[in-house]
N, C-alpha and C positions, 0 to 999 in steps of 0.2 A: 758285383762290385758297385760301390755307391758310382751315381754321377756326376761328372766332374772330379774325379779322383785317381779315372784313368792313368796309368804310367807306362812308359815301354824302359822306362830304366829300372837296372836290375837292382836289387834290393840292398842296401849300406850296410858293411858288417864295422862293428864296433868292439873290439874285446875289452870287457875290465880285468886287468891284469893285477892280480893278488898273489905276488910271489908265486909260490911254485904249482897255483894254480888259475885259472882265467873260468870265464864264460860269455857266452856273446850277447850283445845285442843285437837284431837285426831290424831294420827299419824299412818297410816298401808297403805300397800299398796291396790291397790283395793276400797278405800274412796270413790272417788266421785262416784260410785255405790251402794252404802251402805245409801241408801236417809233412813231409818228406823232409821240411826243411827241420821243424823242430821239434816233431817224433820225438828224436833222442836224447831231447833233455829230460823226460819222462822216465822217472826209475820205477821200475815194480810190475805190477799187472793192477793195483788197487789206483785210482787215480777220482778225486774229490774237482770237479768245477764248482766254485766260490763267486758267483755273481750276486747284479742286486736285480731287484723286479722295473727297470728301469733297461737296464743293460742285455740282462739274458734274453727277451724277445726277440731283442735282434739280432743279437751274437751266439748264443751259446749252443743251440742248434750246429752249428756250422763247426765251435771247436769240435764236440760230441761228437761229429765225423771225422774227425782226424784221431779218432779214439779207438777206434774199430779196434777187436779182439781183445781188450783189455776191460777189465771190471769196473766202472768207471760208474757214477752217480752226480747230480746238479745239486749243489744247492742254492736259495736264492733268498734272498738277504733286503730287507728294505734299505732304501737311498736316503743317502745324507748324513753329513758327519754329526748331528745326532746320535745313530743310530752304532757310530765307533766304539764299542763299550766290552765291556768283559762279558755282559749278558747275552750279546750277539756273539760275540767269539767262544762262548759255552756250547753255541746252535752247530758250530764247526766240528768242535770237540764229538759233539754227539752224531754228528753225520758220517765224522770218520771211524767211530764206533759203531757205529749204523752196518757200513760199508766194511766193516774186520779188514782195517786198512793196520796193514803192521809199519815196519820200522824204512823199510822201502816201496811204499808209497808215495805218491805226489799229490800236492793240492795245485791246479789250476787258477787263478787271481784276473778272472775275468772283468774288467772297469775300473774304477777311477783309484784315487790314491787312498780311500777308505776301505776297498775291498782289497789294495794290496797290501797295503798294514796291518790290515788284519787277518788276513790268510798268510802270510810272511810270519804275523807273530804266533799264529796257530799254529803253523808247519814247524817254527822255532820249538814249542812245546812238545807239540806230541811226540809222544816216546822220548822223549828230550831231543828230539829232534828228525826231521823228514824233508825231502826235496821242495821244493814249488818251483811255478813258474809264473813269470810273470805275461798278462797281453793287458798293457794299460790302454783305454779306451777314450781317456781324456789327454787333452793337450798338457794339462798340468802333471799328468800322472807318465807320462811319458819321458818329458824333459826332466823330471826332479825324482818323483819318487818310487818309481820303478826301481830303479839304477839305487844302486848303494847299500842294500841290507838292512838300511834301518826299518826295522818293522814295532808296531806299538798298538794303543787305543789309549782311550782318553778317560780322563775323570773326571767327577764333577769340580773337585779342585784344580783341574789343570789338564791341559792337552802334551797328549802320546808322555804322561807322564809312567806308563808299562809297558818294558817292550824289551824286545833284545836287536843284537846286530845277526842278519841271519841270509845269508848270501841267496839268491835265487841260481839256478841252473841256467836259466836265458829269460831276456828277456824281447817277447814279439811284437814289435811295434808296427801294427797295422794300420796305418795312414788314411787308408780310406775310410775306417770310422769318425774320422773326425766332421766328416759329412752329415752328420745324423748331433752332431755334438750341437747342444745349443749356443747360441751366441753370449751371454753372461758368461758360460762356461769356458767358452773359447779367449774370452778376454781374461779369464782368473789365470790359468795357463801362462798368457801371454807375463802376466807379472812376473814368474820365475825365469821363462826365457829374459827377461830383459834382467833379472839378477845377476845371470853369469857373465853380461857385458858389465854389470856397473859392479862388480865383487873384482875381478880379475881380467878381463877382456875386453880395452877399448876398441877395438878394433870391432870387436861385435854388437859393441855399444853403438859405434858409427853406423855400422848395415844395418841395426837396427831402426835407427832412426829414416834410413834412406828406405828401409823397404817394410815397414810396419804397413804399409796402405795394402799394400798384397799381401800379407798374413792376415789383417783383418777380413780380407777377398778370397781367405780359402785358398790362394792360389796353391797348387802343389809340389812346385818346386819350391817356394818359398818357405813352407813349412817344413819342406823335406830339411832342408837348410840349416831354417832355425832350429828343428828336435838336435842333427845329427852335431850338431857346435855345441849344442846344451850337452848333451849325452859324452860327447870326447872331452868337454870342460871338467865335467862331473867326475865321469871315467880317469881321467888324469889325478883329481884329488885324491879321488878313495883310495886309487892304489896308493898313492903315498903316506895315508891316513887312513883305513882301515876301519878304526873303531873310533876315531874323533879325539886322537890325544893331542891335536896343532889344530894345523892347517885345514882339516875338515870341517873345524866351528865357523868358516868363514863362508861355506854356504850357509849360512843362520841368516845372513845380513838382511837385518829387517824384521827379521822371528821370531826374536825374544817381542818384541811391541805387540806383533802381529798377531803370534798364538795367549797372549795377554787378551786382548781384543776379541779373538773370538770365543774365548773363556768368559769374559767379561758380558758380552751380547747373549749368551747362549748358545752358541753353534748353528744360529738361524738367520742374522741379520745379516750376515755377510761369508759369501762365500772364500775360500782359502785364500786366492789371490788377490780378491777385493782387501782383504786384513794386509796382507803382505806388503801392499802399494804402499800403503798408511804407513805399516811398520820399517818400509825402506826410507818413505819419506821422514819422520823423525828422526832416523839413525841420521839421515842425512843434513836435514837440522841441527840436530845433536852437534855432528862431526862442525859444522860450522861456528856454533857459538863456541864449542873449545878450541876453534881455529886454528880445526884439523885440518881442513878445506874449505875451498871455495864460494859465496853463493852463487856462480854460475853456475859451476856442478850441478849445484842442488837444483837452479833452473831449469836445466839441460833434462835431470832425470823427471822434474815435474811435468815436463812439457810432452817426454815420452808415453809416460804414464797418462796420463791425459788423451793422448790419440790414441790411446788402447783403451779409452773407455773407462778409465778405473779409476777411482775415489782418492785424492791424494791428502784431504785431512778430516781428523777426528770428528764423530760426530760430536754435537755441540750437547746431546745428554750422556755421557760416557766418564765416570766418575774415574778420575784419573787417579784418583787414592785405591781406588780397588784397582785399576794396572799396573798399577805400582807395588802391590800388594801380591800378584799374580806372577810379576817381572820376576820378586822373589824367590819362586819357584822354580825357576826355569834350569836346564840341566845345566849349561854351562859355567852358572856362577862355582863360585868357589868361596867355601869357607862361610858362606852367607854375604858375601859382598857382589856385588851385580858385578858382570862381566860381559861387555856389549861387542859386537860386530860395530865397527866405526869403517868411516873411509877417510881416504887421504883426495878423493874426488875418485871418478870416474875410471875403475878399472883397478883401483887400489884401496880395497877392503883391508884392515884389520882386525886384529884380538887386542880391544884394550879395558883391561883388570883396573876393579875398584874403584869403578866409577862412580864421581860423588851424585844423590837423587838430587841436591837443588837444582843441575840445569833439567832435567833431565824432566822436574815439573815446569817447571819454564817456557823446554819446548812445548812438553803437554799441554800448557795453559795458551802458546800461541797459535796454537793445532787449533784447541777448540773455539777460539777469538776469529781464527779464521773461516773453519765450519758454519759459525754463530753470524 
């Protein structure tokens, strides 16, 4: 177990409740050694670990013995959502072919929200479909995109614009890797935990604010904290939205901008939640010049994002006709009319349809006035 990661608390169980069936999350440090625990979400005797050469050195080893007697194979995947493509998700295909992994089989989704989107979207395909599991390795991949089925990759037109919704069996969240996680990384994470206080939970938007000094410090109650509120936040939506016909687009808040953004950059200049900070902060923008909310709000949220390190506007060369162009694209709109995550301020996220582009370059143009 990393240092400083230590726990004698027992491990947080979380269920996502999907009608007339569930699966867990479980949260503690010291997880991915705990195979007793989550053995049996493993269906079959064929079983694919999906890492990347960044991740598996240190980790996969350790699942691989929680494997014992069953048929089991590595594979290992270069890092970085670059690397999110159909061309990599072919290399999956061929290792479970490799492996005469049939129709009950598992893929393993060892590291961040790259390899579990794309081992989620694999597992969705093959044979039209097979188990996985998830053990996210990053702070961001834990809080957000572990949890919830959406599985995808990206194109060069647009991000996780292929994908299906494709449930995981559990999901193992071992706390102590985040010991090993770099600090950029650790603050990209931090953006999505702070989406679930400013989307629907002021209250976690407060703790937040009071206790971001110890999440930045690794602490591990602190983090335990902030995953397991992110995850029962999450966990409460899906189950009531499933496949994203409501109330699910509203963890978007910030997404449409943000996956525009790193569409727009390349997939290079900024990592996930560095885009997201951006993409919250315009929503929030946004919501104020149509005086949907407040600029205190919007203060409150910059000011958080900011002690987490994180970039809160456009850069000053980011052609905001090509975001605009990309915004286009995005799944939620409807009919070809943009359809944005807005808020009413702090904890009160909406879905508001047919939103006209003038403010919307507006705010773009004061984003990048401010950047500038």
């Amino acid at each position: 177990m990393s240092p400083g990661f230590e726990t004698a608390m027992a491990p947080l169980h979380i269920d996502v409740a999907l009608g007339t069936r569930s699966y867990p999350i479980w949260i503690g440090a010291g997880l991915l050694d705990d195979a007793a625990r989550w053995r049996g979400a493993i269906r079959g005797r064929h079983v694919l670990v999906v890492s990347n050469d960044v991740v598996a050195p240190l980790y996969a080893s350790r699942v691989r013995a929680g494997l014992g007697g069953l048929t089991a194979s590595t594979l290992v995947l270069p890092d970085g959502e670059a690397h999110k493509t159909l061309e990599a998700t072919a290399r999956i295909f061929a290792a479970l072919a490799e492996l005469k992994a049939s129709r009950d089989a598992t893929i393993v989704a060892l590291g961040g929200g790259v390899i579990g989107d794309m081992s989620g979207f694999a597992a969705a395909c093959w044979m039209r479909g097979i188990a996985f599991v998830q053990m996210p390795t990053t702070l961001l991949a834990m809080v957000d995109s572990s949890v919830g089925g959406k599985t995808a990759v990206d194109l060069p037109q647009g991000k996780n614009l292929v994908g299906a919704f494709h449930q995981p069996r559990a999901v193992v969240i071992d706390t102590a890797t985040l010991a090993t996680l770099p600090d950029r990384e650790l603050r990209s994470g931090l953006a999505e935990v702070v989406k679930y206080g400013a989307l629907g939970d002021a209250a976690f938007f407060a703790w937040l604010e009071g206790n971001i000094d110890a999440l930045l410090a690794r602490d591990p109650a602190a983090l335990v904290q902030a995953i397991a509120t992110s995850c029962r936040n999450k966990a409460g939506i899906v189950a009531r939205d499933e496949t994203e016909q409501g109330e699910r687009a509203l963890l978007n808040f910030g997404h449409t901008f943000g996956h525009a953004l790193e569409t727009a950059t390349g997939y290079g200049s900024f990592v996930h939640g560095e885009a997201i900070a951006i993409g919250m902060m315009l929503a929030a923008r946004l919501s104020a010049r149509l005086q949907r909310a407040s600029d205190a709000d919007t203060d409150r949220l910059r000011a958080l994002l900011e002690r987490c390190g994180l970039p809160t506007a456009l850069p000053a060369n980011v052609d905001r006709s090509r975001l605009l162009d990309l915004m286009r694209l995005d799944k939620k709109n409807v009919s070809g009319r943009l359809r944005l995550i807005l808020w009413r301020g702090i904890g009160r996220a909406e879905i508001v349809s047919d939103v006209d582009e003038e403010p919307i370059r507006a705010v773009m143009e004061e984003g990048l006035r401010a950047a500038g």
